[in-house]
FILODREN-918040 format. One record per residue: x negated, y negated, z of N, C-alpha, C in turn. Coordinates in steps of 0.05 Angstrom, whole numbers, plus 5000, padded with zeros to 4 digits. Example, Ala and Ser with C-alpha at 12.3 -4.5 7.8 and 13.67 -1.06 7.14 Angstrom:
FILODREN-918040
473651145156475450905156473650665156;474350455142472750215143474249995157;
This chain:
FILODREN-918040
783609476203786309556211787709696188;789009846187789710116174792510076171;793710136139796810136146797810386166;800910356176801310596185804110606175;805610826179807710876167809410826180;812810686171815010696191815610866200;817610906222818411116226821111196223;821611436198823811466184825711426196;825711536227828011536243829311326250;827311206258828210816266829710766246;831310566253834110376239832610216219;833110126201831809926183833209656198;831309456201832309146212831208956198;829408896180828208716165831808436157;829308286143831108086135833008166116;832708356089834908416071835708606081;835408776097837608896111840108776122;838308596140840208466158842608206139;841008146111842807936099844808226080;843108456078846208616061848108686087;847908726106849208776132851608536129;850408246135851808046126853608056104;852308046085854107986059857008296052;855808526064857208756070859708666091;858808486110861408506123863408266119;861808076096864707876087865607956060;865808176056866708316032869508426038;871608296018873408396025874808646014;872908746000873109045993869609185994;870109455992867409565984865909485961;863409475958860609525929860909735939;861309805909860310015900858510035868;856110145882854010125859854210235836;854510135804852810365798852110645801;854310915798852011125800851511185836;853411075847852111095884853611375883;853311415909853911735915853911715945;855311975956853612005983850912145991;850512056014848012256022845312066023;845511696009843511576019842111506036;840211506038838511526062839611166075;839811076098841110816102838410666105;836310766109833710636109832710486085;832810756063830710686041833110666018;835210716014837610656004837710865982;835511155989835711385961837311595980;837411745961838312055959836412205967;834312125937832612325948829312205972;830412205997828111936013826311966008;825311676010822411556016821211456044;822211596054821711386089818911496085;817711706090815811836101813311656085;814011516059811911436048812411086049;813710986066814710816070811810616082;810410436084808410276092808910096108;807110076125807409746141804309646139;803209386131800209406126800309076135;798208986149798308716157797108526136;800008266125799108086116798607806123;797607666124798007386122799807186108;800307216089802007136074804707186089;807307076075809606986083811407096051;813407176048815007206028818707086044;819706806021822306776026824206896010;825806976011826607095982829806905993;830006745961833206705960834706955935;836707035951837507275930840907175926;841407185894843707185882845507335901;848507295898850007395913850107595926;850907775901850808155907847908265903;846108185902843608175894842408445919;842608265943841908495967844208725966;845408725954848209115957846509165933;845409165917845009385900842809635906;842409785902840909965912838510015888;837709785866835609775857833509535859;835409355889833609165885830909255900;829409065889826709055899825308875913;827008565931827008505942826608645975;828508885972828509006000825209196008;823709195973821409395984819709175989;819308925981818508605997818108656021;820508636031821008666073820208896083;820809056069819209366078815609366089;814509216072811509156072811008986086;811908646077810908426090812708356107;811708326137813008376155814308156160;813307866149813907576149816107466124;817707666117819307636103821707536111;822407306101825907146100827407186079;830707246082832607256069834107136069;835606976043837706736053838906836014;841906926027843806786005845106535992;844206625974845106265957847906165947;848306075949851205845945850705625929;851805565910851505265904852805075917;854705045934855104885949854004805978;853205125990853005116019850005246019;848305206040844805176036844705346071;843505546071844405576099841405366115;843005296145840205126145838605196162;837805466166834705586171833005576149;834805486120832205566091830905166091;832304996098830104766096829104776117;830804886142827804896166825805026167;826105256155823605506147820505316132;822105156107821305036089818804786101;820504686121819504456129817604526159;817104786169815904896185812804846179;811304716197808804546196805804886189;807405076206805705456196805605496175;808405416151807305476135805905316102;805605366077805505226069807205296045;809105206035811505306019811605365981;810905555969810005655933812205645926;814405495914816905585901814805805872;815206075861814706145837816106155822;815206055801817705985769815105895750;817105965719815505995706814605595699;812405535691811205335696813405225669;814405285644815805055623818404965641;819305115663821605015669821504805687;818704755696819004475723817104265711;817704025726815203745712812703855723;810903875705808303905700807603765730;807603545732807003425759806603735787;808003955791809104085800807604215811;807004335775805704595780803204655786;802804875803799604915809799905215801;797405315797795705615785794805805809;794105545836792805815866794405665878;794605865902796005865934793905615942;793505455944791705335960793005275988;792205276014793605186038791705056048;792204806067790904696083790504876114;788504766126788104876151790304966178;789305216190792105246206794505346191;794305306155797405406143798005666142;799505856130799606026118801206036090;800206166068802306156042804406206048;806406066038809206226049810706316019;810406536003812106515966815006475972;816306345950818906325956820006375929;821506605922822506725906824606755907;825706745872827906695862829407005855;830507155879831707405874834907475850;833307585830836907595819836507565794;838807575771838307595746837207315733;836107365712834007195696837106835699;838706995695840606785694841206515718;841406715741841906725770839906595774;837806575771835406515785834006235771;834906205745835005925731836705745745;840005765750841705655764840005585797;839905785799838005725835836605475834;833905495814831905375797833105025803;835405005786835904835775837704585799;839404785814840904715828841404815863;838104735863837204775903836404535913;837504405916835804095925833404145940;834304325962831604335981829104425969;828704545936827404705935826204465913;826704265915825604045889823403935894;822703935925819503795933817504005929;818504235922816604445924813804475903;811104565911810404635890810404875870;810304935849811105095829809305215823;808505485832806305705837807305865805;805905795781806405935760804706175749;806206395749804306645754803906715723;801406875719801006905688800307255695;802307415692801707675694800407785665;797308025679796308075656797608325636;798308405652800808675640803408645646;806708745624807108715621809308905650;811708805656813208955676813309325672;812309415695812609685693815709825708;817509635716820009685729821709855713;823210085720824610255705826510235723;827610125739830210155749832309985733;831909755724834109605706833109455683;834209395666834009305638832809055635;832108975624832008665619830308465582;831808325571831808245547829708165549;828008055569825107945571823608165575;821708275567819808495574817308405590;817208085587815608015601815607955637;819207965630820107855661819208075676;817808045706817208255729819108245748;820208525763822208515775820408365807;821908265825821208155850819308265865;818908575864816908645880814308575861;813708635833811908495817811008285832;812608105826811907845836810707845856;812007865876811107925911807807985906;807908155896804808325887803008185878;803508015858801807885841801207645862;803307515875803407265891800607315915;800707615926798907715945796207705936;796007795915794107775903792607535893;793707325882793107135881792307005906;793407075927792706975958790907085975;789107285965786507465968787207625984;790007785985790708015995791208155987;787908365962789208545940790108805948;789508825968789609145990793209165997;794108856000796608916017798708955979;797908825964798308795930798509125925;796109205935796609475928798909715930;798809635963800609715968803209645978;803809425956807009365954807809545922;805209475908806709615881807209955878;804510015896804910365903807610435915;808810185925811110315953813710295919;813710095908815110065882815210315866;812110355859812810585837813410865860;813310955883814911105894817511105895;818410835901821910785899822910835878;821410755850822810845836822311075816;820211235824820311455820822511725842;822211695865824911815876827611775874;829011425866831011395857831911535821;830111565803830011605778830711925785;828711975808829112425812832412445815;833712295824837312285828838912225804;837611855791839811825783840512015751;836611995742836512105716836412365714;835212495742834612745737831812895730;830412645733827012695727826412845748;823212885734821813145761820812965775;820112985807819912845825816612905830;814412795828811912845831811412715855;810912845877809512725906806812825907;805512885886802612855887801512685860;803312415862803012255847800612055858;799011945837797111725848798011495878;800611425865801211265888802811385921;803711535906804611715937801411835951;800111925938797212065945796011735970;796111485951794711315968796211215988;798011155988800811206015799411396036;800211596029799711836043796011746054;794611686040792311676048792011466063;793011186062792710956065793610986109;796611136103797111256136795611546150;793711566131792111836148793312136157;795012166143796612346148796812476121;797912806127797712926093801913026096;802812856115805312906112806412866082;809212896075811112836052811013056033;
């Protein structure tokens, strides 16, 4: 079975759509990003679009993403190219007080089998495991910590529901290739990384592939806007996009 491509025209509906939709309409003023503009595509959240190279490819696996507040309005997260791919993707904003409660029913759902990922010094050793292992009938389900290095410690620290979990500690062999935002750790990988590496570890290196191809497209067409770079669409990863849906469109 063969990825195929969305279709640019169609509405975007995934889960971080639908939680920035949410979090957009209890805002009592506008986000405004960063550098936004008009003329974004409402799909792929550029200027200059990506729909056409946009993927849908069948996984098994499951991705939860809990994302920091404003986390889903920014238009560099990479959470949203997550849901773009894996079609079994959940979205839930976090609160420290208030837990929405589809995320312990998701959790406690007998389909799947639940990876909190974090880095292994921060939880009891007891915790942590190295593979996806699932029992029979399961499916992996990753549950990721969307949002700044800061944000995502706090999450870490203070999710009750997320304390029985086991602790899927990932050892990436290279170092983050993300150019959309900064970060004091060079080791830290932005969320779609993750996502990627998590797939991979779960013997889905094909769908791995192409979550990080659909990444370095995003942010090679957001960079053609914001920085002004030249825009290469006969780039390696646009080429296997393009190849991957059988088509020589884009």
């Amino acid at each position: 079975m063969h990825p195929s491509f969305a279709d640019p025209e169609g509405p975007m509906n995934h889960a971080v759509a639908r939680l920035r939709a949410t979090r957009l309409a209890a805002s009592s003023k506008p986000y405004v990003a960063r550098g936004a503009g008009p003329g974004r595509c409402p799909d792929c959240r550029l200027v200059v679009c990506a729909c056409a190279w946009r993927p849908k490819v069948p996984v098994d696996a499951g991705m939860c993403l809990i994302m920091g507040d404003i986390e889903a309005l920014k238009p560099t997260n990479t959470g949203w190219l997550v849901a773009d791919v894996v079609s079994d993707t959940f979205a839930f904003g976090w609160a420290r007080t208030t837990v929405d409660p589809a995320l312990p029913a998701l959790l406690a759902d007998p389909a799947w089998q639940p990876f909190l990922v974090f880095p292994a010094e921060y939880a009891d050793p007891a915790r942590v495991v190295t593979q996806p292992a699932v029992g029979p009938g399961r499916r992996p389900l990753f549950v990721l910590l969307d949002g700044t290095w800061s944000e995502a410690r706090k999450m870490f620290r203070k999710s009750a529901c997320l304390d029985a979990l086991p602790v899927l500690a990932l050892h990436p062999e290279q170092a983050s290739t993300y150019r959309l935002r900064r970060s004091v750790h060079g080791h830290h990988l932005c969320t779609a990384e993750v996502a990627a590496a998590c797939l991979a570890l779960a013997g889905e290196g094909a769908a791995a592939q192409v979550l990080a191809d659909w990444l370095d497209v995003f942010s090679a067409h957001y960079l053609a806007t914001r920085r002004g770079l030249p825009l290469d669409t006969a780039s390696p990863a646009h080429e296997r996009l393009r190849a991957l849906a059988g088509t020589g469109s884009g």
